[in-house]
Biopython code that builds the backbone (N, CA, C, O; Angstrom):
import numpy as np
from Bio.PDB.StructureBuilder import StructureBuilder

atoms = [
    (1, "UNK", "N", (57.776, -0.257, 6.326)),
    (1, "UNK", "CA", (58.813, -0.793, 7.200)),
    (1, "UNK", "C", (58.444, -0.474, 8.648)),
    (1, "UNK", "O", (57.938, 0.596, 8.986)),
    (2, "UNK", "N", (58.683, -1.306, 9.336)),
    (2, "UNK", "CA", (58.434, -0.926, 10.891)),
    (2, "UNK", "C", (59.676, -0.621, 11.874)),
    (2, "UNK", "O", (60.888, -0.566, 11.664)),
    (3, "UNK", "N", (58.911, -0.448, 13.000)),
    (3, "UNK", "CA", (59.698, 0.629, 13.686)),
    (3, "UNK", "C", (60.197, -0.811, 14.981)),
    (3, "UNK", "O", (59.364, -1.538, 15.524)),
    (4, "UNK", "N", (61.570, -0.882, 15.184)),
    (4, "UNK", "CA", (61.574, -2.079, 16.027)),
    (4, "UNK", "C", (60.834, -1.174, 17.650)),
    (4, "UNK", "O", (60.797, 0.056, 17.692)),
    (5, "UNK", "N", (60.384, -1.940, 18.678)),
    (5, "UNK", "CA", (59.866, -1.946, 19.279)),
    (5, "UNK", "C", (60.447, -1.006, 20.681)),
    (5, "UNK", "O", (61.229, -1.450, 21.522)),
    (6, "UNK", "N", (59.935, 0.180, 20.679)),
    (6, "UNK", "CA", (60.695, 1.767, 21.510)),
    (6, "UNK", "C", (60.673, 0.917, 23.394)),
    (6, "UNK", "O", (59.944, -0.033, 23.680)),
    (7, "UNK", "N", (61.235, 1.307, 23.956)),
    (7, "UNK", "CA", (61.736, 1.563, 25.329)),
    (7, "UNK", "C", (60.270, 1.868, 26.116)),
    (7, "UNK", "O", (60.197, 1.604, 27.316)),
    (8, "UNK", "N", (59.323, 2.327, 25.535)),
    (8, "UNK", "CA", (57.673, 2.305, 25.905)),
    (8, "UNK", "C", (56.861, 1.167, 25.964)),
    (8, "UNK", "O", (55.884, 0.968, 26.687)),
    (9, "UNK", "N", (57.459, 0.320, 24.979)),
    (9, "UNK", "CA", (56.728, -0.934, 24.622)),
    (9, "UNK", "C", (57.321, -1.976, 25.736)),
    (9, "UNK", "O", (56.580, -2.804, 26.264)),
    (10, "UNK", "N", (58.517, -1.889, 26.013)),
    (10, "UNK", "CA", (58.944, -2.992, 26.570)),
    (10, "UNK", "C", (58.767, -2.292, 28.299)),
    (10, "UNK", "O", (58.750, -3.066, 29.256)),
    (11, "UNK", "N", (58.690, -1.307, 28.426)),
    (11, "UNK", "CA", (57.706, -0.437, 30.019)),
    (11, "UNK", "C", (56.300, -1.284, 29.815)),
    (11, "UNK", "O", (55.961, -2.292, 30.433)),
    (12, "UNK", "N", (55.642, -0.651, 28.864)),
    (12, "UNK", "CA", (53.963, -1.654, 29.265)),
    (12, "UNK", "C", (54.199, -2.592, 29.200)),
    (12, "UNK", "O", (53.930, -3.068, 30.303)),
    (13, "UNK", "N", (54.832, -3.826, 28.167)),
    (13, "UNK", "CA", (54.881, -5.053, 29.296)),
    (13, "UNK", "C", (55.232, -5.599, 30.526)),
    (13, "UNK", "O", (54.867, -6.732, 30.840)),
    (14, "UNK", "N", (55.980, -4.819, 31.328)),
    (14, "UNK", "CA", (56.479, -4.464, 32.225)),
    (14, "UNK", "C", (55.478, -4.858, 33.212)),
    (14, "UNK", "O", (55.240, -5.812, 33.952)),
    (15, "UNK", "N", (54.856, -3.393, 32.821)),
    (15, "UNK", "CA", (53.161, -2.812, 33.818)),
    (15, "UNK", "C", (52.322, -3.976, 33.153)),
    (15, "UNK", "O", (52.099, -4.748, 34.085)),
    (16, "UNK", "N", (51.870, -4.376, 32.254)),
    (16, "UNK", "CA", (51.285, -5.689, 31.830)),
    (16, "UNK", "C", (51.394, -6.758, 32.924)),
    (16, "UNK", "O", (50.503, -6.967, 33.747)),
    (17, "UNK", "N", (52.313, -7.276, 32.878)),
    (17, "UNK", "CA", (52.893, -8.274, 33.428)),
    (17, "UNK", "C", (52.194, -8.460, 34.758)),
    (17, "UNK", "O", (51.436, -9.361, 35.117)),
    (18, "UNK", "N", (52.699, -7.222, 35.503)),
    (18, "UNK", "CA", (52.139, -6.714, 37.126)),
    (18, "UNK", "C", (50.810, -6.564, 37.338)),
    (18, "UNK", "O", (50.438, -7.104, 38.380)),
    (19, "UNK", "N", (49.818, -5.924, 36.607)),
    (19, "UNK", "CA", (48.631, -5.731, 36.335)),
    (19, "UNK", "C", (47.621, -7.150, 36.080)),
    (19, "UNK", "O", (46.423, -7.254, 36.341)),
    (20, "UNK", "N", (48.635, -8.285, 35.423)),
    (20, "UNK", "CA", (47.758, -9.844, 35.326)),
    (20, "UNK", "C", (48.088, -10.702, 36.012)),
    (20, "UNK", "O", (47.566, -11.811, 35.895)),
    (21, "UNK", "N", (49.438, -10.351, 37.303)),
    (21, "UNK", "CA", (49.057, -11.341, 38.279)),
    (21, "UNK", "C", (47.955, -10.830, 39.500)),
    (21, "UNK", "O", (47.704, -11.455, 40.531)),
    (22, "UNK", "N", (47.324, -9.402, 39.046)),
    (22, "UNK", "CA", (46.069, -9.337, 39.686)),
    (22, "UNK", "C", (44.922, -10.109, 39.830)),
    (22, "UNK", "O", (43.923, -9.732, 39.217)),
    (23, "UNK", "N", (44.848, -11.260, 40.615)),
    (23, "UNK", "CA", (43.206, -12.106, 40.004)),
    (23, "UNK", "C", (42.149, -11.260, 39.397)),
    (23, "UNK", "O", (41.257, -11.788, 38.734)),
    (24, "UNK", "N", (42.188, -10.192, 39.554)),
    (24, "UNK", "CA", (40.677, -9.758, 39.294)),
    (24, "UNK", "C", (40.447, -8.927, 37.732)),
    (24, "UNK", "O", (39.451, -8.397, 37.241)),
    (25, "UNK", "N", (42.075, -9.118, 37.160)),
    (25, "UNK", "CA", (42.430, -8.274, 35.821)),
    (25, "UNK", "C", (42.262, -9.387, 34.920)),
    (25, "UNK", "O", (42.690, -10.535, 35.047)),
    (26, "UNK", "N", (41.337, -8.702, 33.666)),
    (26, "UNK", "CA", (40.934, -9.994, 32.624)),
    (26, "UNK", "C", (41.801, -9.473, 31.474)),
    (26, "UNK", "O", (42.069, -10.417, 30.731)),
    (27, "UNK", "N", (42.296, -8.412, 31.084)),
    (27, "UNK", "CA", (43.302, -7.954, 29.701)),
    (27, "UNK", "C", (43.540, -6.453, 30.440)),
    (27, "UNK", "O", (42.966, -5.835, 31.337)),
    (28, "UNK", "N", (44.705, -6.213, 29.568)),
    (28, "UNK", "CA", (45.601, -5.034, 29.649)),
    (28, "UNK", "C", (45.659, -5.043, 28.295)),
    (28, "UNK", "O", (45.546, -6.089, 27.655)),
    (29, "UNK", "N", (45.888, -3.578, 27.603)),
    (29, "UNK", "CA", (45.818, -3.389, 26.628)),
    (29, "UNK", "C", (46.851, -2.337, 26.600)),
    (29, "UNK", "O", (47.021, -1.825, 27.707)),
    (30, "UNK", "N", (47.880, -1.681, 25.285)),
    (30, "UNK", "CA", (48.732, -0.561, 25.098)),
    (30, "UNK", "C", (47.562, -0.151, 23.868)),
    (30, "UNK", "O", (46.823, -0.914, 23.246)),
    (31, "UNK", "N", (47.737, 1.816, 23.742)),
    (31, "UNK", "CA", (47.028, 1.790, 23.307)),
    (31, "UNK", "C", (48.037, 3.226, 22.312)),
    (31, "UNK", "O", (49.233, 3.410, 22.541)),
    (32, "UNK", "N", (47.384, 3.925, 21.447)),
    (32, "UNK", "CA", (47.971, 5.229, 21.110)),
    (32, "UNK", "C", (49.400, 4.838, 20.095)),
    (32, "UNK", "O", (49.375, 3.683, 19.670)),
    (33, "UNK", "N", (50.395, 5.523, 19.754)),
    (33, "UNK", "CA", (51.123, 5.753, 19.491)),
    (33, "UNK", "C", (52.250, 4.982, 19.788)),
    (33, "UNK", "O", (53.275, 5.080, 19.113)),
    (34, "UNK", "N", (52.139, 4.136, 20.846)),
    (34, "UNK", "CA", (53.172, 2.905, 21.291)),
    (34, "UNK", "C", (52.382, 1.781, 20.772)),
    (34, "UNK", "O", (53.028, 0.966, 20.113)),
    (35, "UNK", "N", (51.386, 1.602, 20.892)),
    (35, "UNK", "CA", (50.739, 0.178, 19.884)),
    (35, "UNK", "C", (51.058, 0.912, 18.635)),
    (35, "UNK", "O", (52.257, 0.653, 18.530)),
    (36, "UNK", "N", (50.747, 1.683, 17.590)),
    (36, "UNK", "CA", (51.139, 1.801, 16.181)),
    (36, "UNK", "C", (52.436, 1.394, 15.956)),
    (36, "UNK", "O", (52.643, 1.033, 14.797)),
    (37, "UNK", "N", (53.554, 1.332, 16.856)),
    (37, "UNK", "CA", (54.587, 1.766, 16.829)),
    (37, "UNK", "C", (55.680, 2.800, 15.998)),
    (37, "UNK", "O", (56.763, 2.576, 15.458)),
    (38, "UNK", "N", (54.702, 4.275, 16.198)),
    (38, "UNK", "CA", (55.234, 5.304, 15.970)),
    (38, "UNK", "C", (55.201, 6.757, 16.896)),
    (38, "UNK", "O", (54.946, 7.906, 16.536)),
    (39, "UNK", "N", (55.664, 6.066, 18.582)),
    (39, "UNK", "CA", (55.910, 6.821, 19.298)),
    (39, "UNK", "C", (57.504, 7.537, 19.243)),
    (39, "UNK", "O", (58.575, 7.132, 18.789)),
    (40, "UNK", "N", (57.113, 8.719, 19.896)),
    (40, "UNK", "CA", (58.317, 9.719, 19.511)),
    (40, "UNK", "C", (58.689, 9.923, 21.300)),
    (40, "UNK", "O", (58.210, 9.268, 22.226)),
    (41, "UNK", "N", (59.724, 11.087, 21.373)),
    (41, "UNK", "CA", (60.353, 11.699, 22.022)),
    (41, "UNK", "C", (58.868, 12.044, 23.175)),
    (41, "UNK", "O", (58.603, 11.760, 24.344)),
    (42, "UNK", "N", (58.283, 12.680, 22.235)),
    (42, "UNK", "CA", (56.894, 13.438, 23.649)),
    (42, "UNK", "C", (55.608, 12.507, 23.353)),
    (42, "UNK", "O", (54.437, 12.884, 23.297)),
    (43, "UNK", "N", (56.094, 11.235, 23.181)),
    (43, "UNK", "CA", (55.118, 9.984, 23.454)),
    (43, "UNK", "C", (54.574, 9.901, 24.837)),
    (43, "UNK", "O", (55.461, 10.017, 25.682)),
    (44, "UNK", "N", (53.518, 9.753, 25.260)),
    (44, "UNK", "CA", (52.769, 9.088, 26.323)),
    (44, "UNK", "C", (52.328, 7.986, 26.157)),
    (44, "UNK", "O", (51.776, 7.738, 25.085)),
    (45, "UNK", "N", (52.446, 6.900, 27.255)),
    (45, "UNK", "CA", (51.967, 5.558, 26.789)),
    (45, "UNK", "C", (50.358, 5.558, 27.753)),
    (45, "UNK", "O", (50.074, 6.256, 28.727)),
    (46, "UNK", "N", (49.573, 4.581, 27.099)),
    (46, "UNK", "CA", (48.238, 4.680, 27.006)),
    (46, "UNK", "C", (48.327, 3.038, 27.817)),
    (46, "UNK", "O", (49.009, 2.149, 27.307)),
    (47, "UNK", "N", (47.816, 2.890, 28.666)),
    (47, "UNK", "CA", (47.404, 1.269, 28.923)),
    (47, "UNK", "C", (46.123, 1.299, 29.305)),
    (47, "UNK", "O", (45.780, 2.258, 29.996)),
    (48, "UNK", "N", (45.269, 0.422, 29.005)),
    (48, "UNK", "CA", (43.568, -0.094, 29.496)),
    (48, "UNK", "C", (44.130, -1.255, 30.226)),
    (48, "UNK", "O", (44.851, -2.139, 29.763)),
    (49, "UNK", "N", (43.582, -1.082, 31.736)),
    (49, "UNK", "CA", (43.457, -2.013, 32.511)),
    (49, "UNK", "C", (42.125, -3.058, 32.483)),
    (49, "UNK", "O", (41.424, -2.534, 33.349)),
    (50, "UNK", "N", (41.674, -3.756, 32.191)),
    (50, "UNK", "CA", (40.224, -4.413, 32.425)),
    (50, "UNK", "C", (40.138, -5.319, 33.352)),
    (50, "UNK", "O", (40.754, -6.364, 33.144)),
    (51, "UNK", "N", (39.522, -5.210, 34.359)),
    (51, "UNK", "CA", (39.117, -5.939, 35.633)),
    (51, "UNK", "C", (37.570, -6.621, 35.706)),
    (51, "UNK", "O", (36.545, -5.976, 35.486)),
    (52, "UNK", "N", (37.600, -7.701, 35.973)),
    (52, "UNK", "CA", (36.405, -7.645, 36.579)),
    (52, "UNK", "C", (35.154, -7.787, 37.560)),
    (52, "UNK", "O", (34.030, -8.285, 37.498)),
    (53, "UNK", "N", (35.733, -7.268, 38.268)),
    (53, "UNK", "CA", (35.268, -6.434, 39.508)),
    (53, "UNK", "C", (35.934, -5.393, 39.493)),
    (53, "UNK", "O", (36.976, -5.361, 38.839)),
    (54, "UNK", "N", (35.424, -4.114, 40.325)),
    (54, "UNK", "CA", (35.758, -2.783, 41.032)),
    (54, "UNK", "C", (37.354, -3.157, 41.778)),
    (54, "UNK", "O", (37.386, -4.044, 42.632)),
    (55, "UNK", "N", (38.770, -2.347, 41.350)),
    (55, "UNK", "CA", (39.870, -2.906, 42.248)),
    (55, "UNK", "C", (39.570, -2.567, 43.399)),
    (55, "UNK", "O", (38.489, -2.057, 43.693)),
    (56, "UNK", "N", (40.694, -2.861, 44.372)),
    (56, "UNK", "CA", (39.926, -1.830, 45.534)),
    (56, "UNK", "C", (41.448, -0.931, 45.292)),
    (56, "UNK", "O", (41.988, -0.661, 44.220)),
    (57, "UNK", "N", (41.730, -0.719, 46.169)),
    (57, "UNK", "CA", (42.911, 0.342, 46.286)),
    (57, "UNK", "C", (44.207, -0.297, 46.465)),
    (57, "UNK", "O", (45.209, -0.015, 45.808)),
    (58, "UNK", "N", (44.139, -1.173, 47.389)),
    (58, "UNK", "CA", (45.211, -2.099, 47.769)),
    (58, "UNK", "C", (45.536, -2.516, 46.573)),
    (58, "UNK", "O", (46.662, -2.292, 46.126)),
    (59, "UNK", "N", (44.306, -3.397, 45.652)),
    (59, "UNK", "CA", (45.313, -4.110, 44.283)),
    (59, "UNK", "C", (45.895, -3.106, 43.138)),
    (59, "UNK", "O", (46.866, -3.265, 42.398)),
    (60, "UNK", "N", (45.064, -2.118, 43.230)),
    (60, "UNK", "CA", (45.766, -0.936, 42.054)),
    (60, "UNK", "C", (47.284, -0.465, 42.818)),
    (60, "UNK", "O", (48.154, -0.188, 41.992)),
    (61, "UNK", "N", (47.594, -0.374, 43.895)),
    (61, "UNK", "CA", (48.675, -0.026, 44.492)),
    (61, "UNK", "C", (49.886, -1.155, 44.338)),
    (61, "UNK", "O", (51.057, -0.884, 44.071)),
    (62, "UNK", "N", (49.253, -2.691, 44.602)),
    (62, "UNK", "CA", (50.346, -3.868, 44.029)),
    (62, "UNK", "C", (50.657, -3.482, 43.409)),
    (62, "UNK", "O", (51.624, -2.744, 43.601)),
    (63, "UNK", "N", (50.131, -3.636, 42.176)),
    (63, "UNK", "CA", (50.155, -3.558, 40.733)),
    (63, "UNK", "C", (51.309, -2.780, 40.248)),
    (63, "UNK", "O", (52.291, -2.962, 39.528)),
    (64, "UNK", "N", (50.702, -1.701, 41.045)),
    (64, "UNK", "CA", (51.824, -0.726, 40.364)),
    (64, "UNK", "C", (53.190, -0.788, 41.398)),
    (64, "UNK", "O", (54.208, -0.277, 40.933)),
    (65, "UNK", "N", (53.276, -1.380, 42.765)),
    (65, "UNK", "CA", (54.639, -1.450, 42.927)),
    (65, "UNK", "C", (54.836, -2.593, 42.461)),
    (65, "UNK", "O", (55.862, -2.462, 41.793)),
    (66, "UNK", "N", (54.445, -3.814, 42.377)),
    (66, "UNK", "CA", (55.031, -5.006, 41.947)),
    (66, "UNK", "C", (55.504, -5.038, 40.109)),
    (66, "UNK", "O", (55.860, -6.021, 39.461)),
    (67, "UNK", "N", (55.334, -3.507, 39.606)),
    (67, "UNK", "CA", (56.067, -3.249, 38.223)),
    (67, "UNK", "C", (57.096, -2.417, 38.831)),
    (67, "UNK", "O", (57.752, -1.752, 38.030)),
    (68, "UNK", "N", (57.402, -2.295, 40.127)),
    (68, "UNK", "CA", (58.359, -1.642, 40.038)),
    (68, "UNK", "C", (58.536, -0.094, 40.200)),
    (68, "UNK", "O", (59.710, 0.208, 39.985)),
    (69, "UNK", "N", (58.043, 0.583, 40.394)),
    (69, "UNK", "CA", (57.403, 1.886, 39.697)),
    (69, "UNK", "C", (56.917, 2.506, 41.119)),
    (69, "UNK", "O", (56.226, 1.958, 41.978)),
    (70, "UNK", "N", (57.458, 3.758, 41.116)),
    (70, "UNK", "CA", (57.050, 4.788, 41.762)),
    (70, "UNK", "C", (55.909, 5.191, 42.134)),
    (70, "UNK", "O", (55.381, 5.812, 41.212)),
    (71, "UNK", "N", (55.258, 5.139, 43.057)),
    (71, "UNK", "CA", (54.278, 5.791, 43.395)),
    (71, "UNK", "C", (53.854, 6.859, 43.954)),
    (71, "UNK", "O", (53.972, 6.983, 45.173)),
    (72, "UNK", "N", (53.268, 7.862, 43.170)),
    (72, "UNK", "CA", (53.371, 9.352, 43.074)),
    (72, "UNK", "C", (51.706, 10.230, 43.869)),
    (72, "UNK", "O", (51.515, 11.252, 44.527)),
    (73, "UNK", "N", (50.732, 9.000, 43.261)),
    (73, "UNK", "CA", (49.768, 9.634, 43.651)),
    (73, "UNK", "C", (48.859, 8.367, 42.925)),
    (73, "UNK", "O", (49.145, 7.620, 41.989)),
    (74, "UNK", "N", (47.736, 8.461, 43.715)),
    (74, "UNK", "CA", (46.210, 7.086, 43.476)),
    (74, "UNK", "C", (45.164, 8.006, 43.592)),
    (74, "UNK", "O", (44.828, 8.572, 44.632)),
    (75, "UNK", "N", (44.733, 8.116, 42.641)),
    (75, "UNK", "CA", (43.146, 8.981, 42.305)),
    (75, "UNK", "C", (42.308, 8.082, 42.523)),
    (75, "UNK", "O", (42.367, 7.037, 41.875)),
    (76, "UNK", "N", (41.102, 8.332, 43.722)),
    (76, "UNK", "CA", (40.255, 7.733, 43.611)),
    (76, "UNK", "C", (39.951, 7.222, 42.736)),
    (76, "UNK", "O", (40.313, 7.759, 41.689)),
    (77, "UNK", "N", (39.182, 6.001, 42.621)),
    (77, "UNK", "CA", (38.086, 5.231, 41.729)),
    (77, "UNK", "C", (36.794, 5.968, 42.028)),
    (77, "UNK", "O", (36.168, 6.141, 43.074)),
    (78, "UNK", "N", (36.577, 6.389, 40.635)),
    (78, "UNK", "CA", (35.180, 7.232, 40.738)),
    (78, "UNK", "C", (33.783, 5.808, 40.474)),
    (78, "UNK", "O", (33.856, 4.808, 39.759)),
    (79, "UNK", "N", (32.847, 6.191, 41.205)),
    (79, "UNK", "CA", (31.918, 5.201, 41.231)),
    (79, "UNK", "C", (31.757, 4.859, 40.067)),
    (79, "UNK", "O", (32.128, 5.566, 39.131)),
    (80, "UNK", "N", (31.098, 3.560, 39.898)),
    (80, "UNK", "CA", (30.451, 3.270, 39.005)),
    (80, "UNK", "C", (31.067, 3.193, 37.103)),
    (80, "UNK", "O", (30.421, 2.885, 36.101)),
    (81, "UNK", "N", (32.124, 3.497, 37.204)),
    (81, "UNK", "CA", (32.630, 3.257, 36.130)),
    (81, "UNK", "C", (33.335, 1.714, 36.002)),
    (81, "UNK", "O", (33.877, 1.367, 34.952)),
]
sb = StructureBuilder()
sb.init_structure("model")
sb.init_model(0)
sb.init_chain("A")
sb.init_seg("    ")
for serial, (resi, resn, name, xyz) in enumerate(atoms, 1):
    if name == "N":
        sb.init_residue(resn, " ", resi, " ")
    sb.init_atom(name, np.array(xyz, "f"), 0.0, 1.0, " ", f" {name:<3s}", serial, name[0])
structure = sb.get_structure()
């Protein structure tokens, strides 16, 4: 039997959503314990961004205000990954 779909799931589409009116984002992915759908109480949600090209800073910063969402802190992009 499955688990109807937690308050996590309907957050990453959320951040989904925001993340693919990026031109340069080719899939977003949920990953962990909210894709199984058997996240709990001390769930963390997991998203893969895939771009393709390097973002720069500016579009990782849309992204995440145009979901809405607080912005706390932007860790460099480490080279080459």
């Amino acid at each position: 039997m499955s688990q109807p779909p937690s308050w996590r799931w309907a957050y990453a589409r959320r951040l989904a959503d925001a993340y693919e009116r990026q031109p340069e984002v080719r899939a977003v992915m949920v990953g962990g314990s909210v894709a199984r759908g058997t996240d709990d109480r001390f769930s963390d949600l997991e998203l893969g961004v895939f771009w393709a090209a390097d973002p720069t800073e500016d579009a990782r910063t849309a992204a995440i205000l145009d979901a809405g969402a607080d912005l706390q802190r932007l860790y460099p992009q480490e080279a080459g990954l």
